[in-house]
C-alpha positions as CSV (number, residue, x, y, z in Angstrom):
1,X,-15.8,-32.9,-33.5
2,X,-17.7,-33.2,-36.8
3,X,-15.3,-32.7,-39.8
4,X,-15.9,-28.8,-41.5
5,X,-16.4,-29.4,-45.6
6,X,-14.6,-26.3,-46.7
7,X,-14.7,-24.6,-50.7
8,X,-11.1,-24.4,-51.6
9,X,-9.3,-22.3,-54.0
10,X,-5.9,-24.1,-55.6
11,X,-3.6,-22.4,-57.8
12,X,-1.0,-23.9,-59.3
13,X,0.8,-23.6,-62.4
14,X,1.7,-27.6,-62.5
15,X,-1.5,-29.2,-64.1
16,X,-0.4,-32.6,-62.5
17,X,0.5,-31.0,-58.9
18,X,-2.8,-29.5,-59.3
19,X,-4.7,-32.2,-60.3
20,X,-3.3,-34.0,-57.6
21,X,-4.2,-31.9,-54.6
22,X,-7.8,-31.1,-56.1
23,X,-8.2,-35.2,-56.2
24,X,-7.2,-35.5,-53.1
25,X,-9.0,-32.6,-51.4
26,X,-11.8,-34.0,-53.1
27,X,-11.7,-36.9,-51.7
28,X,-11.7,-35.7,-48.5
29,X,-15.2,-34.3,-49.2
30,X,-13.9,-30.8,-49.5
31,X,-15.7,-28.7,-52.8
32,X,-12.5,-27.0,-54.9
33,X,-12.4,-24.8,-57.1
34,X,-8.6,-24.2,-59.6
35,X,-6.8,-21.6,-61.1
36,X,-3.9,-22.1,-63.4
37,X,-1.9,-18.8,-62.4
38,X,-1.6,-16.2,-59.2
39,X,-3.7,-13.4,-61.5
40,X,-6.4,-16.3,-62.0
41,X,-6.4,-17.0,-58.5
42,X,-7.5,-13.3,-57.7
43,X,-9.9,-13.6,-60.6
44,X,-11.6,-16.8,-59.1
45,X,-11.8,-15.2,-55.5
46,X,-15.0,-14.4,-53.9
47,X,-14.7,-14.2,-50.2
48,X,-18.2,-14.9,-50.1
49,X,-17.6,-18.5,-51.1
50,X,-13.9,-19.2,-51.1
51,X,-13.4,-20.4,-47.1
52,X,-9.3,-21.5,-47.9
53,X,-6.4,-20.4,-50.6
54,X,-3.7,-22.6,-51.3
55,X,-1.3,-21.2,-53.6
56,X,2.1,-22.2,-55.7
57,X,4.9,-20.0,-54.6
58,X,6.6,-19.4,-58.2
59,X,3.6,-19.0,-60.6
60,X,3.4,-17.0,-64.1
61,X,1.7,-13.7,-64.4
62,X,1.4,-13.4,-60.7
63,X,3.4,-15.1,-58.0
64,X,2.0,-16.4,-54.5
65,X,2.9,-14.3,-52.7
66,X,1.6,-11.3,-55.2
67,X,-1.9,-13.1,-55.4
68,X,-2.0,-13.5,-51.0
69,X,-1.7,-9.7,-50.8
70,X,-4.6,-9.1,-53.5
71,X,-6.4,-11.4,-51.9
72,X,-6.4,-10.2,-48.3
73,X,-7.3,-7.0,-50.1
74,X,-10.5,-8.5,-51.7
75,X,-11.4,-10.0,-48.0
76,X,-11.2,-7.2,-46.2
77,X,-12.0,-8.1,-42.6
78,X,-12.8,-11.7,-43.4
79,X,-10.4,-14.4,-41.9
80,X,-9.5,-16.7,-45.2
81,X,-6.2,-18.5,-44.6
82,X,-3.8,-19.0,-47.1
83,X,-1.6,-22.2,-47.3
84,X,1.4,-22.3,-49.6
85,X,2.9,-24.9,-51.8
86,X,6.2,-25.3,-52.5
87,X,9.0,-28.0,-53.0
88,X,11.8,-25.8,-51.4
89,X,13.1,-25.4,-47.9
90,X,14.9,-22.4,-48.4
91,X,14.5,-20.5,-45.0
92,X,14.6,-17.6,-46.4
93,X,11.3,-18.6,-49.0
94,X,9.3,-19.9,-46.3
95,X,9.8,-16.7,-44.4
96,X,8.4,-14.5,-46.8
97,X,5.6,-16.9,-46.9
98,X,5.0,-15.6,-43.4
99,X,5.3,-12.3,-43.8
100,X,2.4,-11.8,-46.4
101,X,0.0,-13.7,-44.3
102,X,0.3,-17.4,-44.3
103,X,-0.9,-19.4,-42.2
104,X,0.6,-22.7,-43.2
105,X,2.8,-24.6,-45.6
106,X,2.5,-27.7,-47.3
107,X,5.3,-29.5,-48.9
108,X,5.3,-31.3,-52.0
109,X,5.4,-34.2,-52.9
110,X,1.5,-34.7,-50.7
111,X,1.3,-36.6,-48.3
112,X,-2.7,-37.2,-47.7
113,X,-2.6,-37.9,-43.9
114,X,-0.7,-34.4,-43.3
115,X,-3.1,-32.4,-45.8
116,X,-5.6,-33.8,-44.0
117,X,-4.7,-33.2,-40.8
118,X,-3.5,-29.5,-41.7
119,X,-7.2,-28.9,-43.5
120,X,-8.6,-30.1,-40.2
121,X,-7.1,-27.8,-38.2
122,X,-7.5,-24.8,-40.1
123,X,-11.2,-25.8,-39.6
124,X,-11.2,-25.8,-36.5
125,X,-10.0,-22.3,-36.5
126,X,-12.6,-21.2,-38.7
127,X,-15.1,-22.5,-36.8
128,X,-13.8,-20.8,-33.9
129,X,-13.2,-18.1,-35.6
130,X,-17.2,-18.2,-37.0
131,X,-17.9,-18.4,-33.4
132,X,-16.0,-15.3,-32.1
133,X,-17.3,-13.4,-35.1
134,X,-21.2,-14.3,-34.2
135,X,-20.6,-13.1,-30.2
136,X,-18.5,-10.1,-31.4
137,X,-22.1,-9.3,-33.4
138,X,-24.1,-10.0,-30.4
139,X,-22.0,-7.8,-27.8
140,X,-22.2,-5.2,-30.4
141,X,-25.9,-5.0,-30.4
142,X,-25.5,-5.4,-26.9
143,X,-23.5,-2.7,-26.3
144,X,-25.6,-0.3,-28.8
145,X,-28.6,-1.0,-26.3
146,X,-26.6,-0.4,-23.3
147,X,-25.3,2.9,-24.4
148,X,-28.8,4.1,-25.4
149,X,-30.3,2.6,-22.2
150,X,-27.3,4.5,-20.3
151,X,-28.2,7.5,-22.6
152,X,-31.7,7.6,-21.9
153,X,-31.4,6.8,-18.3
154,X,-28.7,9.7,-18.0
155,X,-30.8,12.1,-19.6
156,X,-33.6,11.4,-17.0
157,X,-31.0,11.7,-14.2
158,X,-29.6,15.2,-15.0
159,X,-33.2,16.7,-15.5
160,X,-34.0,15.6,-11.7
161,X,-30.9,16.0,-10.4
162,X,-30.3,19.7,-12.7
163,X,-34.1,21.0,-12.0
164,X,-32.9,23.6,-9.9
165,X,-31.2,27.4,-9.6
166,X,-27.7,26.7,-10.5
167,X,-28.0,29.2,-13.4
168,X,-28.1,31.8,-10.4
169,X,-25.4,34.6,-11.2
170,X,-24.2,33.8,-7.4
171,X,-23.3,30.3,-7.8
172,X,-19.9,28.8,-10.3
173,X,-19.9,25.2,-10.9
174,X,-17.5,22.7,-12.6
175,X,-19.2,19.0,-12.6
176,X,-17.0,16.5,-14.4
177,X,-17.8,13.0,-14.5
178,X,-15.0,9.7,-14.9
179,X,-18.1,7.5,-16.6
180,X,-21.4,8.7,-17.8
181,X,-23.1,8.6,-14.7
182,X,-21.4,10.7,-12.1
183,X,-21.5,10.2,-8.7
184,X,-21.4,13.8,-7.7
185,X,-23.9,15.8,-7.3
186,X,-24.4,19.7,-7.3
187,X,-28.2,20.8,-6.2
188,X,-29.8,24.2,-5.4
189,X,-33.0,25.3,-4.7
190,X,-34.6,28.7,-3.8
191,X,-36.4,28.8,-0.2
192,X,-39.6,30.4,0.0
193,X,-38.5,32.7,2.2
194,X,-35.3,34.1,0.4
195,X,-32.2,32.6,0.0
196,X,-31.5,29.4,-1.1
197,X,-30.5,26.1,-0.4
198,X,-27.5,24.0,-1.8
199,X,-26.1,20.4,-1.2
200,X,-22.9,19.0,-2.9
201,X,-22.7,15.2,-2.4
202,X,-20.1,12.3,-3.3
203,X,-21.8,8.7,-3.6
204,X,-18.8,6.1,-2.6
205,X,-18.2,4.3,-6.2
206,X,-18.5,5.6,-9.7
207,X,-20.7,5.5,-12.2
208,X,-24.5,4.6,-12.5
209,X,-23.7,2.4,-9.1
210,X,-22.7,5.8,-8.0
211,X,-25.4,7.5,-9.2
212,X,-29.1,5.8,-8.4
213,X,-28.4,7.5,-4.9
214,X,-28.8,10.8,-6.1
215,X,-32.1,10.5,-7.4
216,X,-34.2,10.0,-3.7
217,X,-31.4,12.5,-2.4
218,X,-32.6,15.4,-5.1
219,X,-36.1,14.2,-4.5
220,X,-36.5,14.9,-0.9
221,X,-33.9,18.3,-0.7
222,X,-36.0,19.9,-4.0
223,X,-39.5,18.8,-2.3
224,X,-38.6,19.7,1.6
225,X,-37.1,22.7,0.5
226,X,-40.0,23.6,-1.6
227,X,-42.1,23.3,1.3
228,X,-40.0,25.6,3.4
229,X,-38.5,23.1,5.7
230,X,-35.0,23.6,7.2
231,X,-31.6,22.0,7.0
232,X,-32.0,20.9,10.3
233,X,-34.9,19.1,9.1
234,X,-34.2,18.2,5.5
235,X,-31.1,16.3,6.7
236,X,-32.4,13.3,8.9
237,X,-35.2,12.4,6.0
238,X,-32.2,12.4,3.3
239,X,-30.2,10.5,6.0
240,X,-33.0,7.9,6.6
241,X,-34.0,7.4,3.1
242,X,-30.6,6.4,2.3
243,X,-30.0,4.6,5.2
244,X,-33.1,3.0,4.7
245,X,-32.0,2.0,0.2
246,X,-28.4,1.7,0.2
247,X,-26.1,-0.5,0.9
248,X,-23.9,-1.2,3.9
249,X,-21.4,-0.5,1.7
250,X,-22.1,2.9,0.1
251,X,-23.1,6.3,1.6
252,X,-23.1,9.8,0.3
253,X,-20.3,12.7,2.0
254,X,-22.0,15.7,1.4
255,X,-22.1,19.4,2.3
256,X,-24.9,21.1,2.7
257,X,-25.3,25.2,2.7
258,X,-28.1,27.7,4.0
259,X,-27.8,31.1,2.5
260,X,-30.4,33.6,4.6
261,X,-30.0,36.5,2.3
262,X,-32.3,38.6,4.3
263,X,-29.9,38.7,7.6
264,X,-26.7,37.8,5.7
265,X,-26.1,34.5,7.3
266,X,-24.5,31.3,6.1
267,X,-25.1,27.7,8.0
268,X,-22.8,24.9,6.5
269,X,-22.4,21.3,7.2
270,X,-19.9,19.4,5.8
271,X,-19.9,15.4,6.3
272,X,-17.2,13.5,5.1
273,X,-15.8,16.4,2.1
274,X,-12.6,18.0,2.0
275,X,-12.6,21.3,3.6
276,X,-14.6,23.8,2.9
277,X,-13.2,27.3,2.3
278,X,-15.0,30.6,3.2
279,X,-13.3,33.7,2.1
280,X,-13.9,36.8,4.0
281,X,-12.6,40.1,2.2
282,X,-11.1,41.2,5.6
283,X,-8.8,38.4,5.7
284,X,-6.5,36.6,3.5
285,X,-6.2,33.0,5.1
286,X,-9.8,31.1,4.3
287,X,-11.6,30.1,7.0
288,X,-11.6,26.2,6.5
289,X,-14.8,24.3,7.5
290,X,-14.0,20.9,8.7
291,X,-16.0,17.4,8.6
292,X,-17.3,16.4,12.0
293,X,-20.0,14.6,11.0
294,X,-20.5,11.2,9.6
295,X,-21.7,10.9,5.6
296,X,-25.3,10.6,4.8
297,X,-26.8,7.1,5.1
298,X,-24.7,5.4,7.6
299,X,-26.5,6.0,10.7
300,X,-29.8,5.3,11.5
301,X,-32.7,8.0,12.0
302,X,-31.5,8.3,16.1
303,X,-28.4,8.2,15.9
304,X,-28.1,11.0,13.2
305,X,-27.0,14.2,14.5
306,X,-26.2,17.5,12.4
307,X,-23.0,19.8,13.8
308,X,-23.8,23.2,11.7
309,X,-21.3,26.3,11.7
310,X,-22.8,29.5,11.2
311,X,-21.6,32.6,9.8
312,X,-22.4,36.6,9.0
313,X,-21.2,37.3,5.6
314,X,-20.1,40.7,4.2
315,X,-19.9,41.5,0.6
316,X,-16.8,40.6,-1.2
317,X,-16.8,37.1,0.9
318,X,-16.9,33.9,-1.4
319,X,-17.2,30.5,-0.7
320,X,-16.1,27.4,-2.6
321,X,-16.7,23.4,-2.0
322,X,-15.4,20.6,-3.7
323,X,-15.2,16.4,-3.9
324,X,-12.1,14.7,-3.3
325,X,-11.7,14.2,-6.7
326,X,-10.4,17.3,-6.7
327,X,-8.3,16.8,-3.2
328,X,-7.2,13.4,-4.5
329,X,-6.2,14.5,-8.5
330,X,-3.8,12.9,-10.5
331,X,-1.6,15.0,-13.1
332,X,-0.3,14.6,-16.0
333,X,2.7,12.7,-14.2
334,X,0.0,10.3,-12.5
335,X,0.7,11.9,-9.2
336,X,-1.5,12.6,-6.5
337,X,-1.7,16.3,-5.4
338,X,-3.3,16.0,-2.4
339,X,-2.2,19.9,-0.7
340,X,0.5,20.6,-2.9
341,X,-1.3,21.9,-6.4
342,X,-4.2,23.5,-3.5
343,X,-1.3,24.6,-1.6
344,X,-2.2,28.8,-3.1
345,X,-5.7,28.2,-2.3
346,X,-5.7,27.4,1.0
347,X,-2.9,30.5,1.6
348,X,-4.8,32.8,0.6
349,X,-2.1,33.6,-2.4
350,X,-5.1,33.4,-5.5
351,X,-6.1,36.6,-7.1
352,X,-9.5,37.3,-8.1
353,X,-12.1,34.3,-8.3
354,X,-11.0,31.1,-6.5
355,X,-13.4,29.3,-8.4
356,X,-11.7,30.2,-11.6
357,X,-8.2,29.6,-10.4
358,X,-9.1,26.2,-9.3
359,X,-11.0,25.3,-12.8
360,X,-7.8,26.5,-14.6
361,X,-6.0,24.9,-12.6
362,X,-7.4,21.7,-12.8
363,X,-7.2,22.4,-16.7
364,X,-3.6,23.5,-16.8
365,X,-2.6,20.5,-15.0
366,X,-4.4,18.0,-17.5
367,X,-6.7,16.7,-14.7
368,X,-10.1,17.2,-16.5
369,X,-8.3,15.8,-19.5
370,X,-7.9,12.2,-17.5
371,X,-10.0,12.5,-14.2
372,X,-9.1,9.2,-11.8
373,X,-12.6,10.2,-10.3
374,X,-15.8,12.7,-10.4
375,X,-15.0,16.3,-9.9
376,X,-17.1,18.8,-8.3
377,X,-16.3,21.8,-7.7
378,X,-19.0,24.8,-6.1
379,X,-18.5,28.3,-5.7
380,X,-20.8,30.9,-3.9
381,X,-19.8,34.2,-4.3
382,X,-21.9,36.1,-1.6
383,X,-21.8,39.4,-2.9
384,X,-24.6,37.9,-5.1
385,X,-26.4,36.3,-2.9
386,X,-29.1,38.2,-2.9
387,X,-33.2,37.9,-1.8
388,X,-34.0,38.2,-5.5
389,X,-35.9,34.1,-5.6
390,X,-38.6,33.6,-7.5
391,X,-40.2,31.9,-4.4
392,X,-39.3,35.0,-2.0
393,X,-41.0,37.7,-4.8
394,X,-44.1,35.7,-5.2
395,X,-44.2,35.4,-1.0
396,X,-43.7,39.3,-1.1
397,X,-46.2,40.0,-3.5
398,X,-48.8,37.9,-2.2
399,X,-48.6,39.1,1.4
400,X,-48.3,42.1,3.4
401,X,-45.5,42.1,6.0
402,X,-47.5,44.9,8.0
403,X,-50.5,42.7,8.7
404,X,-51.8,41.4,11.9
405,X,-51.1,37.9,12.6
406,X,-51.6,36.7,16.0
407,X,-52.7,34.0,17.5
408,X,-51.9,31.0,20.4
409,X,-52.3,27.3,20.7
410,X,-51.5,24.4,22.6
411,X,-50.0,21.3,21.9
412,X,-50.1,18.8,24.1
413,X,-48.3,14.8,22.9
414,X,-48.9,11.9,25.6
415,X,-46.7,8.4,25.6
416,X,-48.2,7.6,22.3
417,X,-47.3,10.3,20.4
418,X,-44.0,10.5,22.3
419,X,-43.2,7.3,21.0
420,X,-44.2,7.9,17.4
421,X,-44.2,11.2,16.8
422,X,-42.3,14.5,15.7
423,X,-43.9,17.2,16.2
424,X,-41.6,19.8,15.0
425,X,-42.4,20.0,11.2
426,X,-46.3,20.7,12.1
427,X,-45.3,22.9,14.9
428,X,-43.0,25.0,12.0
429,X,-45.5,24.9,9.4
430,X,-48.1,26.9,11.7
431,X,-45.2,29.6,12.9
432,X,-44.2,30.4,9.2
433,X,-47.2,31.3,8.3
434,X,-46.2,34.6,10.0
435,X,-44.2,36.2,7.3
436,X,-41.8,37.0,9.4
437,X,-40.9,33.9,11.2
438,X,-41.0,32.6,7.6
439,X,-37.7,34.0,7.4
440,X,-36.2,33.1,10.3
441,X,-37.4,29.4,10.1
442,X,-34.1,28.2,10.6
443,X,-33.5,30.0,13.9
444,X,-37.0,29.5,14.7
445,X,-36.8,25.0,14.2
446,X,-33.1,25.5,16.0
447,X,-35.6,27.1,19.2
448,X,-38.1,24.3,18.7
449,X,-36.1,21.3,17.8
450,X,-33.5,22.1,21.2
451,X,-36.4,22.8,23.4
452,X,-38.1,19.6,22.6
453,X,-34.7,17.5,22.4
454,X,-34.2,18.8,26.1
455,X,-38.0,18.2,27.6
456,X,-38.2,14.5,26.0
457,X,-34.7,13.1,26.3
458,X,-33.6,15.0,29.3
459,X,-36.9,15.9,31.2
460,X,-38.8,12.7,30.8
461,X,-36.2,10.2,29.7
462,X,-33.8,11.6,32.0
463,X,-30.6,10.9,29.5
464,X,-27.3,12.3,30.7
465,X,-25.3,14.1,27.9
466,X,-22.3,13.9,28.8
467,X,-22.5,10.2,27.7
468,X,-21.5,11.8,23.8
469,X,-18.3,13.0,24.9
470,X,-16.9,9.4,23.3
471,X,-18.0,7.6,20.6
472,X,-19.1,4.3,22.5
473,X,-21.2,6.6,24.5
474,X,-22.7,8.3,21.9
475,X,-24.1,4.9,20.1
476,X,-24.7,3.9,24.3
477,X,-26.9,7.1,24.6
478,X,-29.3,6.3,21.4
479,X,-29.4,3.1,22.4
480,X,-30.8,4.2,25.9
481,X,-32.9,6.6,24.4
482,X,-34.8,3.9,22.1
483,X,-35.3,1.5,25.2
484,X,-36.3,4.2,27.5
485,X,-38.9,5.6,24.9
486,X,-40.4,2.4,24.7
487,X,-40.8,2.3,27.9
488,X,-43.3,5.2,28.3
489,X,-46.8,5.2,29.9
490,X,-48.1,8.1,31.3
491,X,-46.2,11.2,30.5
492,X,-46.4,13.8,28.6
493,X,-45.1,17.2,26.7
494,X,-47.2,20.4,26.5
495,X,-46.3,23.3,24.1
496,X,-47.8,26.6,24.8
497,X,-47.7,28.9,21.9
498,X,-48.5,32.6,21.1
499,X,-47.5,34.6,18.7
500,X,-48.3,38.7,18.4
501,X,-47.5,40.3,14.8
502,X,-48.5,44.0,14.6
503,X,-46.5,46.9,12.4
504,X,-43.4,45.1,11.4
505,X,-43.1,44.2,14.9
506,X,-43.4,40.7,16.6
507,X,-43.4,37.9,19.2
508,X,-43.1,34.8,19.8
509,X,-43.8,33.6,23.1
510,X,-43.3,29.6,23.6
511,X,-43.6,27.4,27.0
512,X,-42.3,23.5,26.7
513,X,-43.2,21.7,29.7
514,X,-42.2,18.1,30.7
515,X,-43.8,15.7,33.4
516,X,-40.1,14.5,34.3
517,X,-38.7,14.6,37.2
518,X,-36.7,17.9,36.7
519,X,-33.1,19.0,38.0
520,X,-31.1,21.1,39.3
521,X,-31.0,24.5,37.7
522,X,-29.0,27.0,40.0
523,X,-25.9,26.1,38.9
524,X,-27.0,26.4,35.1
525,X,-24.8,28.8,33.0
526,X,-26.9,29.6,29.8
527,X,-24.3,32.2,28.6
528,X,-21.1,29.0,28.6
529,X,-21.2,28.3,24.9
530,X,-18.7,25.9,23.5
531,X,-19.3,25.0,19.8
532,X,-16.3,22.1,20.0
533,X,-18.4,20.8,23.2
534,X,-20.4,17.4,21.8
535,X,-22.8,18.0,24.6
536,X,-24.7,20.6,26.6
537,X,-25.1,22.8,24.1
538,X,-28.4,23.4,23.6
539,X,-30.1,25.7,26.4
540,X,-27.3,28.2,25.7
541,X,-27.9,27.9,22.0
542,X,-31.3,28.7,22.8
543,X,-30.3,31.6,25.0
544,X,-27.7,33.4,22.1
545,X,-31.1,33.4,19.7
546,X,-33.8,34.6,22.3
547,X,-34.4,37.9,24.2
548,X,-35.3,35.7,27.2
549,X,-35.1,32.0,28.3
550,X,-36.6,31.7,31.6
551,X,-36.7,28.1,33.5
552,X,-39.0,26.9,36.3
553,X,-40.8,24.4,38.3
554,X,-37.2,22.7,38.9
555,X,-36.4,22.5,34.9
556,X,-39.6,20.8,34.2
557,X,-40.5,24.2,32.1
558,X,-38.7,26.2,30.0
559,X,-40.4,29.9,28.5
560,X,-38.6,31.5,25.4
561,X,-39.4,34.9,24.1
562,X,-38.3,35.5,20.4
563,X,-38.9,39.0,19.1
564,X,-38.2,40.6,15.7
């Protein structure tokens, strides 16, 4: 290591002593500089150019150990060592010595190999020390960017993840980020046809690793939703996409809620969230609304499937969701609550507002002080939830519910379009155009999308259902259904559509026919409806939301008739 030449201040009261050591530091090519007292010492500092101190313990005017404080005062946050000289051993002296900031002693009378091997060490501290001090510079500029990268970038994420109708008097939220990206997120959107849409979502990790998911997720639900598509539909793209950009590692637990204001229904999904509650005003125990399906972005687009609860709500009824950073909450004793601090809320023993005796809560127990993770918290309260959007005025406004609107069309997909194509967002863009199946678009896909589901995977591919009663059969069954689709040649589903709109009065008349080889229907019970049954669910899901579901030509047709 090349030596460090160092500008050192002596003080010493001894002419000779001090004479000798400048001689000798001198020598060692060292540039000194003398003072004759400790008050000349102070005098004769400038950190700018003074890199060491050596200093006489007992000194006129100003002892050693009075001129190292002074001087630590003039360099501030500079690192200047002092080394004292003295004569004595006294324990006792040499201690002090330490205790105003020495760093070293040197004993008189000099010996030149230990001065300079002393000298050399203390410059290889300073050069360190010169070092640390030029990289704590750099990580500070560093860190400046990096904040108002993170700044900048978090400013763009809460406009597209924030565009939406949270200010809506119906809806509470508490969003409370661990980091400054959160990896919660709280959307809502107003539907065209009335109502709205909401999706509360927990990306696995924290911060902006946590975050970057939410951006495609509010991109697709604001868009689709926009466009008056349904859950049923929104969910597989927002599925795919982040299948499709994340991670194996990472995936998003979400909930996702329909309100139909015009009928007074609520769908719900939850995937991978604590429960949900519902609170009717007839009872005092919440209804609590489960996970049963698997967070968004693990599966693939086939093996996605959506299990949705549906309710009637009544006003007084309220509704509140939340991340498991609220489930999973340390106190202020670092414990985890888990059901105990929830225990009131989920026994139906909170007064007034749940949302606000869960955001006190979470206050009162220093939570939000020191969140562990994101916290999330949404509250619907349904008395609100009116069909007051924007969207659904405009819709109103612009058309007249009384006029005519009929009119009929076939669709007919061969093994091509079998293969590679969904026809049910087309089909469902050309059905809402009736104002009144515009609001019931949701029961109206739920018709179309079970219909289809039943011509092409149990007409023509002739799956068996009951193979999703287990999990191994379920991944079995998609696995089957991929193999047998790429198997097609020659057959083919036709849809028959017509649709008769007159007075505030309607119908929708719809035919889905298969070329498979059909079953056997006369032991079909339409009206057996088990919603905890993974499987054969769907003609009598058809049959609760139609006036009539008719089959023929051994199950190879089905005819629905949907009225309003």
């Amino acid at each position: 290591m090349k030596e460090q030449k160092l500008t050192i201040l002596v003080a010493d009261d001894n002419p000779s002593d001090r004479m000798l050591l400048e001689t000798m530091l001198s020598q060692l090519g060292h540039v000194v500089v003398t003072a004759e007292d400790g008050q000349d010492a102070v005098d004769c500092f400038d950190p700018d150019k003074i890199q060491l101190v050596c200093l006489d313990i007992k000194m006129p005017r100003k002892d050693g150990w009075e001129a190292a404080i002074e001087i630590q005062e003039k360099a501030q946050e500079r690192l200047i060592p002092i080394v004292f000289l003295s004569g004595v051993s006294d324990p006792a002296v040499l201690q002090n010595c330490l205790d105003v900031g020495a760093t070293d002693f040197i004993s008189k009378p000099y010996s030149p190999a230990l001065v300079s091997a002393k000298l050399n060490a203390i410059a290889r501290l300073l050069v360190l020390q010169n070092a640390l001090s030029e990289q704590r510079d750099e990580l500070s500029l560093l860190n400046q960017q990096m904040v108002h990268d993170q700044e900048v970038a978090k400013m763009v994420y809460e406009r597209i993840t924030h565009s939406n109708c949270l200010s809506d008097r119906a809806l509470s939220t508490l969003h409370h980020g661990s980091h400054i990206f959160n990896g919660d997120v709280i959307l809502a959107a107003y539907k065209p046809n009335g109502g709205m849409h909401l999706l509360l979502g927990d990306f696995t990790g924290h911060g902006l690793s946590a975050a970057i998911g939410a951006l495609p997720l509010a991109d697709i639900f604001f868009d689709w939703t926009e466009k008056g598509f349904v859950m049923r539909q929104i969910l597989p793209e927002i599925n795919k996409r982040l299948h499709t950009i994340l991670p194996p590692n990472m995936f998003c637990a979400a909930a996702f809620i329909d309100i139909n204001a015009h009928n007074r229904t609520i769908a719900v999904w939850n995937a991978g969230l604590p429960d949900l509650l519902y609170f009717s005003a007839d009872e005092t125990l919440p209804k609590l609304i489960s996970s049963d399906s698997l967070p968004l972005g693990i599966l693939n687009e086939h093996e996605f499937e959506a299990n949705i609860d549906m309710f009637s709500y009544e006003p007084g009824d309220y509704f509140i969701a939340f991340t498991d950073g609220v489930y999973e909450a340390r106190s202020k004793d670092n414990k985890v609550h888990y059901n105990n601090a929830l225990n009131p809320l989920y026994e139906g023993q909170v007064k007034g507002s749940p949302f606000d005796w869960l955001e006190k809560m979470l206050h009162d127990e220093g939570i939000l002080d020191n969140p562990h993770d994101d916290i999330s918290v949404l509250g619907i309260d349904l008395s609100l939830a009116l069909d007051n959007s924007p969207q659904s005025q405009s819709l109103a406004q612009g058309r007249s519910f009384n006029a005519p609107a009929s009119f009929a069309f076939c669709y007919e997909l061969h093994a091509d379009s079998l293969k590679n194509t969904d026809p049910l967002p087309y089909l469902l863009q050309i059905l809402t155009t009736v104002p009144e199946l515009n609001k019931r678009s949701s029961e109206v896909f739920m018709i179309l999308s079970e219909m289809y589901s039943n011509a092409l995977e149990h007409g023509i591919l002739n799956l068996d259902s009951k193979l999703k009663s287990t999990v191994e059969g379920f991944a079995e069954y998609y696995s089957l259904r991929e193999s047998k689709l790429e198997q097609l040649l020659e057959d083919k589903v036709v849809i028959d559509v017509k649709v008769t709109a007159e007075q505030g009065e309607g119908c929708l008349c719809l035919t889905m026919s298969d070329s498979g080889k059909g079953f056997d229907t006369s032991n079909l019970q339409l009206n057996d409806f088990d919603h905890d049954r993974p499987f054969n669910r769907g003609l009598s899901l058809i049959n609760q939301l139609c006036d009539k579901v008719e089959l023929s030509d051994d199950g190879t047709k089905i005819s629905i008739i949907y009225t309003w």
